[in-house]
C-alpha positions, 0 to 999 in steps of 0.5 A: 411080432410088429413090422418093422417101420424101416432097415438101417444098413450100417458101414463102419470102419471101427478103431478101438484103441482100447481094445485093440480092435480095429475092423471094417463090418457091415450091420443091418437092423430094423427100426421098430415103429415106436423106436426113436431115432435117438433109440437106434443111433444109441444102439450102434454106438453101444454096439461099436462101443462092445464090438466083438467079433460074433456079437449082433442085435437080437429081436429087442424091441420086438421081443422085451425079453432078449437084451439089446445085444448079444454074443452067444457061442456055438452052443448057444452060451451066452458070452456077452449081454448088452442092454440099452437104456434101463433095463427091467429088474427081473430081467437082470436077475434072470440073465445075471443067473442064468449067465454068470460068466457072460460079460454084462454091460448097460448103456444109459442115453439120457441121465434120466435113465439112471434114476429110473434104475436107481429108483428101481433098486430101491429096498436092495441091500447088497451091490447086487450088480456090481459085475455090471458095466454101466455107461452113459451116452451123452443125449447130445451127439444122438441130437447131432445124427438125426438131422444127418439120418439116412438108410446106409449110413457110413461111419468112421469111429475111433475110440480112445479112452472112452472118448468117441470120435465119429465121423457120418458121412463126413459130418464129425461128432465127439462125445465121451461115454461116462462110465456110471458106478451105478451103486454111488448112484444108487446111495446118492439118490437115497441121500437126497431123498432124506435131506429132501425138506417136507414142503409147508403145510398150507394153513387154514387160518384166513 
């Protein structure tokens, strides 16, 4: 297991309209020596995004096994399973059938996520991940904490309709996380790969 690079301990008073789910918490995690800042502060908007009491960060970078987030019950059920960015196909088939009434999300943070997973489903003739949720987090508003990064940050977070309203230690910042019907996705690409022209030939006459 690799060293953590640093701590982060989160303070956050979080109101999700949504969800009914209005709370204080505080959350430690580390940041692994190859995790882009991006990388951390997408991970706790996800986290705030599916916040539940219970839930917490696994091993994740440090163990490409577990998922990003998960909320498991007292004998170890998984209950929810959250994953950051594209995640590996197997993996998916794996907790899809060992957790089949667990809640299932991915968070996308940059567009170029989803067609690495769309091309990762290439050959799949059924929505075989239709009981995922799949959002994406605009790169934008993970470009505006960095500059503003420090180790025990303070956020004030309100979220209604999917429209996310944070305030980092008195810096405010909008952003609105799209919900991916990631199947559409999926038979677009396919699309556009077949209405994609052959590009010329160059000829060998001079």
């Amino acid at each position: 297991m690799s060293f953590a690079a640093a701590f982060y301990n989160f303070t956050v008073d979080l109101s999700h309209n949504d969800r009914d789910v209005f709370t204080r918490f505080r959350v430690k995690t580390p940041l692994h020596p190859a995790e882009p800042l991006e990388h951390l502060f997408a991970r706790m908007i996800a986290y705030t995004h599916c916040y539940r009491e219970g839930q917490e960060f696994s091993h994740g970078m440090f163990e490409p096994k577990e998922p990003t987030i998960w909320q498991r019950d007292i004998l170890g059920n998984t209950l929810l399973w959250v994953q950051l960015g594209a995640p590996d196909k197997k993996k998916l088939e794996v907790t899809l059938k060992a957790h089949p009434e667990a809640e299932h999300r991915v968070y996308f943070y940059d567009p170029s996520q989803i067609s690495q997973f769309c091309h990762m489903l290439r050959g799949s003739k059924t929505n075989w991940v239709k009981d995922i949720q799949f959002y994406l987090i605009p790169p934008s508003v993970l470009e505006a904490l960095v500059p503003i990064e420090r180790s025990s940050p303070l956020w004030n977070v309100t979220i209604i309709d999917d429209q996310l309203y944070l305030n980092c230690d008195g810096i405010e910042l909008q952003a609105h996380l799209d919900t991916v019907d990631i199947w559409d996705a999926y038979q677009e690409s396919l699309a556009e790969e077949v209405v994609a022209p052959i590009p010329a030939q160059k000829s060998n006459l001079a």
